[in-house]
C-alpha positions, 0 to 999 in steps of 0.5 A, spaced: 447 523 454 448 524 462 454 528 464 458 527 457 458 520 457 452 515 453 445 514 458 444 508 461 440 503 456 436 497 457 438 490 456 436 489 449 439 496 448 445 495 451 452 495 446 456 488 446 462 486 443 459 486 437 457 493 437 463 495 437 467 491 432 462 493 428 464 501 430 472 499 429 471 494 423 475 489 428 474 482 428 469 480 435 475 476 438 480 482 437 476 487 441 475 482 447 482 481 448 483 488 448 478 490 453 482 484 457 489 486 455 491 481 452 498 482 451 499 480 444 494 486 442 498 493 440 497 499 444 493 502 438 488 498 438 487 497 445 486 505 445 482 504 440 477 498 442 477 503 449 476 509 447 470 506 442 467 502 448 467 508 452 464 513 447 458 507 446 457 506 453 459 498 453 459 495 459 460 488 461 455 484 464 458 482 469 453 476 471 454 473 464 461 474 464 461 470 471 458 464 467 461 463 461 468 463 465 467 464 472 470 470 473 468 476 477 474 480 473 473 484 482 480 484 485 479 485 492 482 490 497 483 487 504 484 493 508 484 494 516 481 501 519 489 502 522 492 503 516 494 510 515 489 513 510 490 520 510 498 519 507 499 511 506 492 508 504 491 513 499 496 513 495 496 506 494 489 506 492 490 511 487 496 507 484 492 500 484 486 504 481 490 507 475 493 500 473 487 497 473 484 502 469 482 500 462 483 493 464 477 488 465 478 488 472 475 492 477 478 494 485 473 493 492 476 495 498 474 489 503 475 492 511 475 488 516 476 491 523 480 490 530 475 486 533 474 481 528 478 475 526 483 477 520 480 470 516 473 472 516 473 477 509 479 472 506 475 466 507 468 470 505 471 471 498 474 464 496 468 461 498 463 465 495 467 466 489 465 475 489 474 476 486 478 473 482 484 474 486 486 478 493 491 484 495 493 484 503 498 488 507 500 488 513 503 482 513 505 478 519 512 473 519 507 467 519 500 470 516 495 464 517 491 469 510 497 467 505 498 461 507 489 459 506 490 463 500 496 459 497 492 452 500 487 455 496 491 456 490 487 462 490 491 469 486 494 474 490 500 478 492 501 482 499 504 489 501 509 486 505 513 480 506 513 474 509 517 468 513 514 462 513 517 458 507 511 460 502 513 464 495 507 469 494 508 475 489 509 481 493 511 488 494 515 491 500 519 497 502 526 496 505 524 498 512 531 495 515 534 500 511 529 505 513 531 503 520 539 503 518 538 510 516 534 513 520 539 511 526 545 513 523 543 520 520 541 522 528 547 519 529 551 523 524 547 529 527 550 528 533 544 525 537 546 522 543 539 518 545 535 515 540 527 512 540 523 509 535 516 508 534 515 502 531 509 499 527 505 493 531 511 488 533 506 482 530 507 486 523 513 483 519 516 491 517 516 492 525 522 486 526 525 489 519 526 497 522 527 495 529 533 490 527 535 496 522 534 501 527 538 497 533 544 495 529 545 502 526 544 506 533 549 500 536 554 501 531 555 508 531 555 507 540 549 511 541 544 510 546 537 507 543 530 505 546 524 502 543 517 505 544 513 499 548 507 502 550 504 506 544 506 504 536 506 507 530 498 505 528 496 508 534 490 514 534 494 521 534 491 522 540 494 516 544 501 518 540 501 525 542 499 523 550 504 517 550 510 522 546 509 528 551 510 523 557 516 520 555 520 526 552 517 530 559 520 524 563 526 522 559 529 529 556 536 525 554 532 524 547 534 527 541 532 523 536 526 519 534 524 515 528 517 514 527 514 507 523 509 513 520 506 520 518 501 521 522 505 518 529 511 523 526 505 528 526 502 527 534 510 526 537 511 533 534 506 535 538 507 532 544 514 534 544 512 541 544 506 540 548 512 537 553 516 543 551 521 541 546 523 544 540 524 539 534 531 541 530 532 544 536 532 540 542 530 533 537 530 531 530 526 527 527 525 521 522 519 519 519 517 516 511 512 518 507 508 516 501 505 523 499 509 530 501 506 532 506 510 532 513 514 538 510 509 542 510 506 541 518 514 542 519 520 543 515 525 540 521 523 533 519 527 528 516 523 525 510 524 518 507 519 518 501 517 511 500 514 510 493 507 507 494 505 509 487 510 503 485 508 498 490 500 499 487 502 499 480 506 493 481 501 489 485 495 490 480 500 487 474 502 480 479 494 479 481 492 479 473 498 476 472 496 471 477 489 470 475 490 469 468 496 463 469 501 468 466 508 469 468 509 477 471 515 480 469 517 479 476 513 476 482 516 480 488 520 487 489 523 491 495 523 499 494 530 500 497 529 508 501 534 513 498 536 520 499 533 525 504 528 529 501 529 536 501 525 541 504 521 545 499 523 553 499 
């Protein structure tokens, strides 16, 4: 035993499906389907399939599943390095990971960088053939990514939306009514002049919460600004520097709105380094996948965004996707709702 768990056996040693039909008194064919899920198997018996591969030590072999049906049983993670990893990120890693978990499929994560072309990791993976489908995000209204993939008929699913007439399975959050509500509480507070700082113009959600963000600012005759020299996947350090700038120039601001945790986190500090007290002088809006922001402080105004159901719904329609079967459903919008208190 190593670390609870079976030592590592060599190739004639190494436990098969048949091992553990022997072990659960199942038939070979049923033990295969639960290991894939396979929904006309009972949870009872998948748990008990599991549970006895577990304790033998059963691994598939991935090589001989790849020739008996050409699958890798890999679903692959497209991530670019401007993510937020510290809030964001890692809670949709989480929630994709816990789904799969059980499954036959194992998650990578693919990164590419800002100096390299988007299509380099996804034409890497359709042509070698190294996953079985594809997750992405930060989508664009056009994105050249799906509309390859969807050429391709090659399964995957996106954390965001589209608009280039192509039906995809995703997932996304509402970030029109984000912006709609973010607008309209600093307006309700009294705040006279407002500032977003949005996602990059070239990702779909900033268009959603800038359109969301000026309707509400505009309705309620406030005046508003969009931030256009850093965004909200800025370094900190560019945010903090471009915030104290701005609000040290223009003292009229008294509400802001940021695309994300940590750009809430460095407009805090460049207001205060600029002499501005947020509750006092300013409020603040800013979303949130994980509750944080209210422990760095207490005046802002947070906006949970439930990152664990957008993993969790993204790893159901990849599977769907590659085992040709229907989802239950193919896309979902997260729709923001209240505030979320302070915690005493």
């Amino acid at each position: 035993m190593v670390n609870g768990l079976p030592a590592p056996l060599g190739d004639s040693e190494r436990p098969t499906l048949k091992t553990i039909a022997a072990e659960t008194g199942l038939a070979v064919a049923t033990v295969s389907r639960a290991l894939k899920d396979a929904p006309d198997i009972g949870e009872e018996t998948k748990k008990r399939v599991r549970e006895a591969a577990l304790r033998l030590g059963y691994r598939p072999n991935r090589a001989g599943v790849r020739l008996r049906t050409g699958k890798t049983n890999v679903i692959a993670l497209v991530l670019s390095p401007e993510a937020d990893v510290m809030n964001h990120t890692s809670r949709l890693l989480y929630s994709l990971a816990h789904e799969l978990r059980g499954t036959a499929y194992h998650l990578v994560v693919m990164p590419f960088f800002t100096d390299q072309d988007p299509m380099d990791p996804i034409r890497y993976i359709v042509e070698t053939g190294s996953a079985d489908a594809v997750i992405l995000n930060q989508t664009k209204p056009d994105d050249p990514r799906v509309r390859y993939l969807a050429d391709h008929q090659f399964p995957f699913a996106t954390h965001g939306r589209t608009d280039m007439g192509i039906v995809h399975p995703y997932f996304d959050f509402d970030n029109e009514a984000f912006g709609q509500m973010a607008a309209r509480e600093l307006a309700a507070r009294g705040r006279k002049r407002l500032l977003l700082l949005p996602p990059p113009r070239s990702h779909c959600y900033a268009g959603h919460m800038i359109t969301g963000f000026a309707g509400a600012a505009a309705a309620h005759g406030v005046t508003f600004e969009i931030m256009d020299t850093v965004t909200s996947d800025a370094p900190a350090s560019a945010v903090e520097a471009a915030m104290m700038a701005r609000l040290g120039s223009e003292p009229r601001i008294d509400g802001i709105v940021c695309g994300s945790t940590t750009s809430a986190m460095a407009t805090v500090s460049g207001a205060e380094r600029a002499g501005r007290a947020i509750g006092r002088d300013y409020d603040l809006v800013a979303k949130e996948a994980i509750r944080f922001l209210h422990r760095f402080r207490r005046e802002i105004l947070v906006v949970p965004e439930d990152v664990n159901r957008a993993g969790s719904f993204l790893a159901r329609a990849v599977m769907a996707a590659i085992e040709k079967r229907a989802p239950e459903d193919s896309q979902e919008l997260e729709v923001p709702g209240e505030f979320l208190a302070a915690e005493v």
